[in-house]
MIRO-269036 format. One record per residue (C-alpha): residue number from 1; residue in one letter; x, y, z. Coordinates in steps of 0.1 Angstrom, whole numbers. Layout:
REM MIRO-269036
REC pos code     u     v     w
REC NUM    a     X     Y     Z
...
This chain:
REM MIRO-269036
REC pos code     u     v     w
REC   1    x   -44   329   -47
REC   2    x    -6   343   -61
REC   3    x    13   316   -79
REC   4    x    50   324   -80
REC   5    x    66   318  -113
REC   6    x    86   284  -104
REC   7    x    43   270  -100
REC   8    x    37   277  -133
REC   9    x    46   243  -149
REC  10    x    47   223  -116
REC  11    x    31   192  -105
REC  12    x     0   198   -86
REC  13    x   -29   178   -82
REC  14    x   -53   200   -59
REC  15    x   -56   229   -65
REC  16    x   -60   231   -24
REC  17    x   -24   221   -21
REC  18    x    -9   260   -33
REC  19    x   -16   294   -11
REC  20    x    -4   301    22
REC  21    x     9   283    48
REC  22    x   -17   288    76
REC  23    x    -4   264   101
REC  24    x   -18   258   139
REC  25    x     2   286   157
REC  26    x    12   308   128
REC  27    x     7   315    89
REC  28    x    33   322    60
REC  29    x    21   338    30
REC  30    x    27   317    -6
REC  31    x    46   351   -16
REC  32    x    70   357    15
REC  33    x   102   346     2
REC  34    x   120   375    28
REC  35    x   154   359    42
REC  36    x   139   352    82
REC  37    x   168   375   102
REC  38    x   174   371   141
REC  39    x   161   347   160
REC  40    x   127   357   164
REC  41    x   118   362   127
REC  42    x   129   322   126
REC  43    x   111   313   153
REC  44    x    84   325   142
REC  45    x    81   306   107
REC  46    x    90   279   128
REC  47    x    59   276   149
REC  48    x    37   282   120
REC  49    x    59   252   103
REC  50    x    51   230   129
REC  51    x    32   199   126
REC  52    x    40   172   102
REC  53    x    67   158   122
REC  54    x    51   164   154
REC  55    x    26   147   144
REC  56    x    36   116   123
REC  57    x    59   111   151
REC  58    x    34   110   182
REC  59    x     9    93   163
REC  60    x    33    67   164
REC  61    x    33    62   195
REC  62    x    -1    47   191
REC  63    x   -21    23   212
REC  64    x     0   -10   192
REC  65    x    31    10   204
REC  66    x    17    13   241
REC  67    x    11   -26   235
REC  68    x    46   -29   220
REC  69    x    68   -14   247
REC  70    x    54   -22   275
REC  71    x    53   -59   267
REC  72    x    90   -55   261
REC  73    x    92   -37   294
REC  74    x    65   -62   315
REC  75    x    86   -93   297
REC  76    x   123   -87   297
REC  77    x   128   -58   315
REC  78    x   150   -23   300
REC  79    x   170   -48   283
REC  80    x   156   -40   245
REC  81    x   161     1   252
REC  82    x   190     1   231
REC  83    x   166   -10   199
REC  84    x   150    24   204
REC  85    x   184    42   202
REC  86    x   196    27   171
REC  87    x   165    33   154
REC  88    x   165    69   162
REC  89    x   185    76   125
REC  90    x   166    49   109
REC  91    x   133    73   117
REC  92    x   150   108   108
REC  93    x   167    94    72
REC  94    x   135    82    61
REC  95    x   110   106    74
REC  96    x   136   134    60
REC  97    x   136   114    25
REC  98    x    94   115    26
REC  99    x    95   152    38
REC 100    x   122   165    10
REC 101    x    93   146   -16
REC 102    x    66   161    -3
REC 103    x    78   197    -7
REC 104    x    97   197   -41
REC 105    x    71   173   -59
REC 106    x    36   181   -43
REC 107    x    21   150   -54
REC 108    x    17   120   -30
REC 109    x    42    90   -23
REC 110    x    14    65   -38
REC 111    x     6    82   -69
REC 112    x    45    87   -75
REC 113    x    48    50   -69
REC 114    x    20    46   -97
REC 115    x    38    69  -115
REC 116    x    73    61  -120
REC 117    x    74    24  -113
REC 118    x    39    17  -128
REC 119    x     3    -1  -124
REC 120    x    15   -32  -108
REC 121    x    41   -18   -80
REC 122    x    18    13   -74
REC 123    x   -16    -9   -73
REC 124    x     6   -34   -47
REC 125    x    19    -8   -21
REC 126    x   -18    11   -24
REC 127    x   -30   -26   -15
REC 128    x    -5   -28    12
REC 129    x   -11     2    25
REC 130    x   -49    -1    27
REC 131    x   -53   -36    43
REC 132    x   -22   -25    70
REC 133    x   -39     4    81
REC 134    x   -73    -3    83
REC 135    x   -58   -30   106
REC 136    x   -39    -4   126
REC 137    x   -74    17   134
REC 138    x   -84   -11   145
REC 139    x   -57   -16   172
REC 140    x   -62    20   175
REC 141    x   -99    14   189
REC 142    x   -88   -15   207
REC 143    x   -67    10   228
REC 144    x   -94    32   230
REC 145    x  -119     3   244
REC 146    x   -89    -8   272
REC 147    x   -81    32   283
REC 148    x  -121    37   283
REC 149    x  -127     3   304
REC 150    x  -102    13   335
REC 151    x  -119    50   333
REC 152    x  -148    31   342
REC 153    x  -166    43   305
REC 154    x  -183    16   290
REC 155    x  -168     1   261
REC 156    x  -197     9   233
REC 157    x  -200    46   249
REC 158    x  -158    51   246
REC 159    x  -154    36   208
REC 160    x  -188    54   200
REC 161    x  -175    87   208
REC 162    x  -139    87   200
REC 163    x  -151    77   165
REC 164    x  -171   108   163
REC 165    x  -144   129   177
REC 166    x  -122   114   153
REC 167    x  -142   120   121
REC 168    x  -154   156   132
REC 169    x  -119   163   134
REC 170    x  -113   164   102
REC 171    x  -143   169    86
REC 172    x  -145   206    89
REC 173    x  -131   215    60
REC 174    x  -104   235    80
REC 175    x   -68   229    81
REC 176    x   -58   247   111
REC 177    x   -86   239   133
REC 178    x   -76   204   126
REC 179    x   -39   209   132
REC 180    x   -43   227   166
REC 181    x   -67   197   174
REC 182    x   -36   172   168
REC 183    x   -13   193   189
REC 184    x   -35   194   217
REC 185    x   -33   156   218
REC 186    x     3   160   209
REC 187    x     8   175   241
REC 188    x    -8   151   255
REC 189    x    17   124   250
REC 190    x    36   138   276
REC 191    x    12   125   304
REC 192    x    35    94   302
REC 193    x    69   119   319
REC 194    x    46   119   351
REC 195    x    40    85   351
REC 196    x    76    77   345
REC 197    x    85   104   378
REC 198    x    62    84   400
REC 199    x    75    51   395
REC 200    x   116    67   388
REC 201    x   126    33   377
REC 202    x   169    34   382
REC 203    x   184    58   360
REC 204    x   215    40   357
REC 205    x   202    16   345
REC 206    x   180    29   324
REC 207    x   207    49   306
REC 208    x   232    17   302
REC 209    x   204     0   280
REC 210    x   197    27   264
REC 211    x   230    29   252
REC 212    x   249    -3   253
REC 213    x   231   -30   231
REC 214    x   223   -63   246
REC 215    x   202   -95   247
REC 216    x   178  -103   275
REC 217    x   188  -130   298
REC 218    x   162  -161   294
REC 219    x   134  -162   270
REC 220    x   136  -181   235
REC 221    x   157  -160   208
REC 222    x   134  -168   180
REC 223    x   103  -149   208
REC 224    x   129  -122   211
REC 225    x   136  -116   177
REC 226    x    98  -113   168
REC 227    x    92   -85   194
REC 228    x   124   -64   177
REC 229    x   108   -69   145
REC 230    x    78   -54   164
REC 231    x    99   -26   180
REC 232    x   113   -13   147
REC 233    x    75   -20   129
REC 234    x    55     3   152
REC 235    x    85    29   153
REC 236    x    88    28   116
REC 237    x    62    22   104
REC 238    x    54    21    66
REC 239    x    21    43    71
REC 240    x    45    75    83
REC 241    x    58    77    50
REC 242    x    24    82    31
REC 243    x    11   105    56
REC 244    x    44   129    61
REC 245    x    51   136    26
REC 246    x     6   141    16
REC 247    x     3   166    49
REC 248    x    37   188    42
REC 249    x    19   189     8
REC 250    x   -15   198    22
REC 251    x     2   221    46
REC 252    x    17   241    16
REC 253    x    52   239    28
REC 254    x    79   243    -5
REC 255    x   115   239     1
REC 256    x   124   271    11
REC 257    x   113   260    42
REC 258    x   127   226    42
REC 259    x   153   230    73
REC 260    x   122   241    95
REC 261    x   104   209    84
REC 262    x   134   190    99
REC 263    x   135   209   130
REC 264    x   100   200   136
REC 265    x   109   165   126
REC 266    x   135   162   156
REC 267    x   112   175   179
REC 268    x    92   146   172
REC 269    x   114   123   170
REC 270    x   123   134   208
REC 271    x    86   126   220
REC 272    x    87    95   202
REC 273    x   116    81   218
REC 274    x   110    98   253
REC 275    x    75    83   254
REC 276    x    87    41   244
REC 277    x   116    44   269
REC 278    x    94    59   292
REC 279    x    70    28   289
REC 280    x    96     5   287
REC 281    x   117    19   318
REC 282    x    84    21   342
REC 283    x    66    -9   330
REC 284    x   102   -27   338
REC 285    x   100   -16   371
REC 286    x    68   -20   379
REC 287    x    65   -56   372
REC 288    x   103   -69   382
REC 289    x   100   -93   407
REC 290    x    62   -97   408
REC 291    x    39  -128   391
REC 292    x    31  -107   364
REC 293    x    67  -104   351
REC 294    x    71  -119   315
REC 295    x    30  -123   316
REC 296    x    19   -98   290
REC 297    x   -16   -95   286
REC 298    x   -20   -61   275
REC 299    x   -23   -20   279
REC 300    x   -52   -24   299
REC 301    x   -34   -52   321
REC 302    x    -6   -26   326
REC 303    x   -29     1   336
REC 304    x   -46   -18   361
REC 305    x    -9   -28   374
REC 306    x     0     3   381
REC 307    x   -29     6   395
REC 308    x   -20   -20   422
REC 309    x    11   -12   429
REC 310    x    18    20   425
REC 311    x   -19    40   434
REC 312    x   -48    51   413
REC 313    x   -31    80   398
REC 314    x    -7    66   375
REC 315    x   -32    39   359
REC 316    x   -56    66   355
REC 317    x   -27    91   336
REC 318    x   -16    56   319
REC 319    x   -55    53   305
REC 320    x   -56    91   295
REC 321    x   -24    83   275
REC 322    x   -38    61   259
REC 323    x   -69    68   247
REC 324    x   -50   100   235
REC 325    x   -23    80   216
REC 326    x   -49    62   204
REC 327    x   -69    91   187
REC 328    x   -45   106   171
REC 329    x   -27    74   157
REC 330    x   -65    68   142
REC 331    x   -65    98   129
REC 332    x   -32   102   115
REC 333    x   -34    63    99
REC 334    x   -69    73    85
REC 335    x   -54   106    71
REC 336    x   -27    89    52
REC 337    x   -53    63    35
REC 338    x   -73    85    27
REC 339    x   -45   112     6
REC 340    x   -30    78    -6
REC 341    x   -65    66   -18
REC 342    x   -73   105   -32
REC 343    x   -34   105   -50
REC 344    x   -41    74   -69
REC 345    x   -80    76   -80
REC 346    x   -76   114   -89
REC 347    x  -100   126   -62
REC 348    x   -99   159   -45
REC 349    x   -81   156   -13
REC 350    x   -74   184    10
REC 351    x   -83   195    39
REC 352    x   -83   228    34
REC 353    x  -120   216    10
REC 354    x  -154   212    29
REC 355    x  -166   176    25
REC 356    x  -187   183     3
REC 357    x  -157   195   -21
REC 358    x  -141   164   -15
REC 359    x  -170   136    -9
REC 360    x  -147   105   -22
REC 361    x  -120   121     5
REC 362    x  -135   121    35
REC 363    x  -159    93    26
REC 364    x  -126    71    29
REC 365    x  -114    88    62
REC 366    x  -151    83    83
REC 367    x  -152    52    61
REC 368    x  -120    30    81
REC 369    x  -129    54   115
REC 370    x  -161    32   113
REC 371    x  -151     2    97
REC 372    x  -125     0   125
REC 373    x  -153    13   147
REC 374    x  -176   -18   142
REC 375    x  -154   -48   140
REC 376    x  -138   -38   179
REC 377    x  -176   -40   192
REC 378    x  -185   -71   174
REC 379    x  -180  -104   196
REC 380    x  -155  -132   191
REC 381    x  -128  -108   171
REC 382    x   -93  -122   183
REC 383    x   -81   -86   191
REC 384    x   -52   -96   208
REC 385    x   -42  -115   175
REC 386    x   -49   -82   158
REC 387    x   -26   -60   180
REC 388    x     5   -82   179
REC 389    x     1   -92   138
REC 390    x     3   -58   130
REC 391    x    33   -44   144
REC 392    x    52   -75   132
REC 393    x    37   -73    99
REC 394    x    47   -33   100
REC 395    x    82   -44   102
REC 396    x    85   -67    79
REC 397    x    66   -43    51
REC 398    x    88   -17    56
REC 399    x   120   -28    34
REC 400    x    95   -26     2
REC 401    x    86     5    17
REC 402    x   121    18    22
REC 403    x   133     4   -13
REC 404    x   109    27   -33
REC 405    x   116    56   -14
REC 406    x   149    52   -19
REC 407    x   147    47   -58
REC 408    x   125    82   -57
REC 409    x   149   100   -40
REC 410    x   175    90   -67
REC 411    x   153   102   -95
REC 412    x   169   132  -106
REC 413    x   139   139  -126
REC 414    x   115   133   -96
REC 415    x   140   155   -70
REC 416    x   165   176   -93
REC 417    x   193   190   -69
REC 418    x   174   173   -44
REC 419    x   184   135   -47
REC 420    x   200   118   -19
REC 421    x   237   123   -14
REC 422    x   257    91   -11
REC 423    x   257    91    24
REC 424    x   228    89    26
REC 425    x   219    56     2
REC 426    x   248    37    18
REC 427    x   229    43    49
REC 428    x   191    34    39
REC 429    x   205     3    17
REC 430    x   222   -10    48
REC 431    x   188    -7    69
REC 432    x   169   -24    37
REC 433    x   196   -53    43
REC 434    x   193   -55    79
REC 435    x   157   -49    83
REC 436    x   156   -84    55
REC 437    x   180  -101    73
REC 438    x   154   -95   103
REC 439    x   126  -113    81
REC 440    x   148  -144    73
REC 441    x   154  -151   108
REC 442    x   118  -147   118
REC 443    x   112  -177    88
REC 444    x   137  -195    97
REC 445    x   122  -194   137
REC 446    x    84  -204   123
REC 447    x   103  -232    95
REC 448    x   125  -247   120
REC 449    x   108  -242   157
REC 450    x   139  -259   176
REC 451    x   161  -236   158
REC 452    x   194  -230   181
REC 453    x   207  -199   197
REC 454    x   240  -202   179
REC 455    x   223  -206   140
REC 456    x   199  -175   146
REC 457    x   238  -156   158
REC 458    x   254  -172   131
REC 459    x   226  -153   107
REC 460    x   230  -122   121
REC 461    x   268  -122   120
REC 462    x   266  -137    85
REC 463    x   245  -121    72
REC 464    x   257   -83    86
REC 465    x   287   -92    68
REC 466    x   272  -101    36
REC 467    x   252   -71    35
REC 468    x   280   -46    45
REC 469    x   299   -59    17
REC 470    x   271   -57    -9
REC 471    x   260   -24    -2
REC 472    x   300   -17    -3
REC 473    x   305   -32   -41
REC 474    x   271   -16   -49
REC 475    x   281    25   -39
REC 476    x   318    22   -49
REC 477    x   326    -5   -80
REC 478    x   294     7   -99
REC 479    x   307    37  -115
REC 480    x   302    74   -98
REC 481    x   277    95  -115
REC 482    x   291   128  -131
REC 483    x   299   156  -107
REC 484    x   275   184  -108
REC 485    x   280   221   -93
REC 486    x   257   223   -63
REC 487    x   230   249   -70
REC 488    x   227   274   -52
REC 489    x   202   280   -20
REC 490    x   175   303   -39
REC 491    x   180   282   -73
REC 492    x   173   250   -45
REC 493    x   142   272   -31
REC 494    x   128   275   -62
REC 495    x   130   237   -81
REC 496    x    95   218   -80
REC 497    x    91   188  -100
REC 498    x    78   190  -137
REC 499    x    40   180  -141
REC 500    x    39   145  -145
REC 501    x    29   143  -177
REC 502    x    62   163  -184
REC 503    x    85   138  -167
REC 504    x   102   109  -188
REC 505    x    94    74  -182
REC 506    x   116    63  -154
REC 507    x   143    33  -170
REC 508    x   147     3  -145
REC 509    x   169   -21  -153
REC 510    x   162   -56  -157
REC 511    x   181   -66  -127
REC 512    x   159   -36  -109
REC 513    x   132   -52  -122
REC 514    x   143   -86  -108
REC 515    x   156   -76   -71
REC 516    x   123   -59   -69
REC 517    x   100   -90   -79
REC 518    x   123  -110   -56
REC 519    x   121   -88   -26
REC 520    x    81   -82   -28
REC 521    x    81  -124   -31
REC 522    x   101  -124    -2
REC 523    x    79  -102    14
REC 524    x    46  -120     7
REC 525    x    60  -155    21
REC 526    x    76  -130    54
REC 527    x    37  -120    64
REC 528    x    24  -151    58
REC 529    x    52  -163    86
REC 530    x    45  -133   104
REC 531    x     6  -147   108
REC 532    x    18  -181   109
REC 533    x    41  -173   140
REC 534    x    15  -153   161
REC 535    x   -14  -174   157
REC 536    x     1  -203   175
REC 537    x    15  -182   205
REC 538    x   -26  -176   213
């Protein structure tokens, strides 16, 4: 394996993650540092680049998303679509922030949480993480279960086997053979632009609530608020993070090949968005005007609607679609566990190693698969309590989330030439704000159950204000940081992040310190809402 001189005194912990880029349709040698002229020289490193963002992207569009949209489709209609444009930045910014970390630091989002902001905060989000997403497979095998039950497969037979397909996966030891597995089920996201032709819902309208934002007409606020919170929580979801910036780094990409990385992050951000407001938009149609409009049960209850009323063939695509959303969100939600797990304990954790290079790896990964596995097949498990808790709680974890990657991508000794631009922290600072603001009207809907249409406005407006304001005072009264000629693009190709016993301690301030104990609080009294709120609508 060639090491190029700028490795020599980076952070790397797997050996695994340096050598070449062997990605599922193409391979990039750790020494070709040739300047890609014409267009086919640069498509070709992009195909052998793709993945990461294909993947984190479709994977989530898992089966709580397929339970998310459509219940805002089945319930009020194409009148949330515009939620799915807004967040469409709110996805690139971070995922870009996650996939700029992964490449210039090699070492994994938890471990640099443990890291630079210490036991405490890097023991909490590996705590968060962990108990979020082994809930998530197990929403994951829940979809499995419905899409298996409308095939006719019994339910034992379908969560049996998709847990072996999902383990054997990964467990070859083989990168690339487990990379062109994902694509394939990539691809297969797109069985939902069928479904979408058969039942051409109006594109008019479609289009208007895509674009122009709006509130549905009927239904309590406080209900409607919860299912946005949902929306953004299984679009952006805090596991994305993790796994994006631990695969770019098990897939050996460096910067020098950061721009492809954010092609291939667009492209998934396009199936992501095509795929909700296709479920939205045909679920909408579907269901207007019949007894089963604002009746969510769930995907299975939407498959067998189609069914109904629209024939055999789009329940049955609907199913497929499913149970292959379903996979690859297990897998890609195990994936990230497992790298977070393997960053923080100091285990191997690679791909790229056979399992038995890397027991305490994969261990973790079949580990949740059956975990999740078991508790779907046991009786009396509120499942349904299970799908909606955690998409809500997704939501309301991801401003912690969002704070720390932010504070890492202003480490100049984390990121270098790298760090965020200003832009670009007004930006994520303002979500943060309104993503809180989000979580104090869901407490104040669970607190106060009779709360009115006009305080839960008055919040948002409020508080919109407030936040503009502070975010404002924060960028442009607290002092500018010295101006620094920008590097340039070979000296940016070639900065990694010091090994980590190389980097100073990382300073927080003591009102840092503060905001962050207060916002985690926050958090913690947020889920327990979250639980609170959910429960009592079974």
């Amino acid at each position: 394996m060639d090491m190029s001189k700028n490795d020599a005194n980076a952070a790397v912990l797997d050996a695994a993650h340096l050598g070449d880029i062997r990605g599922a349709l193409g391979t990039i040698r750790h020494d070709d540092t040739a300047p890609r002229n014409g267009w086919l020289a640069k498509l070709k490193t992009l195909l052998a680049i793709l993945g990461p963002g294909l993947i984190v992207m479709v994977g989530d569009n898992d089966a709580g998303a397929f339970s998310t949209y459509t219940q805002a489709g089945q319930n009020y209609g194409t009148s949330l679509l515009w939620t799915l444009a807004l967040l469409i930045p709110v996805i690139y910014v971070n995922q870009e922030m996650v996939l700029r970390l992964g490449a210039v630091t090699r070492v994994g989002h938890a471990r640099l949480i443990l890291e630079r902001f210490g036991k405490f905060w890097g023991a909490f989000s590996a705590i968060d993480l962990f108990l979020l997403n082994a809930l998530t497979i197990v929403t994951e095998f829940i979809g499995i279960s419905l899409g298996m039950e409308y095939l006719g497969v019994s339910k034992i037979m379908g969560v049996v086997l998709a847990a072996l397909l999902i383990m054997l996966s990964a467990a070859t030891g083989d990168f690339r053979r487990f990379e062109r597995f994902s694509l394939i089920l990539v691809a297969g996201s797109l069985l939902l632009v069928p479904i979408l032709v058969m039942i051409h819902p109006p594109v008019g309208q479609v289009a208007h609530d895509f674009l122009v934002p709006g509130m549905p007409a009927g239904g309590k606020l406080a209900d409607v608020m919860l299912l946005i919170i949902a929306i953004v929580g299984t679009t952006v979801a805090p596991w994305q993070l993790f796994f994006q910036q631990s695969y770019i780094i098990d897939k050996r990409i460096t910067p020098r090949f950061i721009r492809y990385e954010r092609a291939d992050l667009w492209l998934g951000i396009v199936l992501v968005i095509v795929g909700a407001v296709a479920m939205i938009a045909f679920t909408s149609q579907v269901f207007a005007g019949r007894p089963e409009f604002g009746n969510f049960m769930d995907a299975g209850a939407v498959a067998h609607g189609l069914g109904k009323y629209y024939g055999r063939l789009p329940g049955v695509l609907f199913a497929i679609a499913l149970i292959d959303a379903s996979i690859i969100g297990a897998m890609a939600v195990s994936l990230s566990t497992a790298y977070a797990l393997g960053d923080v304990l100091s285990l191997k954790h690679s791909l790229h190693r056979k399992p038995t290079d890397a027991l305490g790896f994969y261990a973790m990964y079949c580990g949740l698969i059956v975990f999740a596995a078991a508790l779907v097949l046991m009786p009396g498990v509120p499942l349904g309590l299970l799908v909606n808790a955690v998409q809500t709680l997704a939501g309301v974890l991801l401003p912690s989330a969002t704070v720390f990657l932010l504070l890492l991508c202003n480490d100049r000794d984390v990121l270098g030439p790298w760090v965020n631009s200003r832009l670009t922290n007004i930006f994520t600072a303002l979500i943060v704000s309104v993503l809180v603001m989000m979580s104090v009207i869901l407490t104040a809907a669970v607190l106060f159950p009779n709360i009115s249409e006009s305080i839960i406005l008055a919040i948002l407006i409020g508080g919109g204000v407030a936040c503009v304001l502070t975010v404002i005072v924060q960028q442009f009264m607290g002092g500018r940081d010295a101006v620094t000629v920008k590097p340039d693009m070979e000296t940016l190709y070639n900065w990694r992040m010091p090994a980590l016993a190389d980097l100073k301690p990382m300073l927080l301030t003591g009102r840092s310190k503060l905001w962050m104990a207060v916002l985690r609080g926050y958090m913690l009294v947020a889920i327990a809402m979250v639980i609170y709120k959910v429960a009592i609508s079974f």
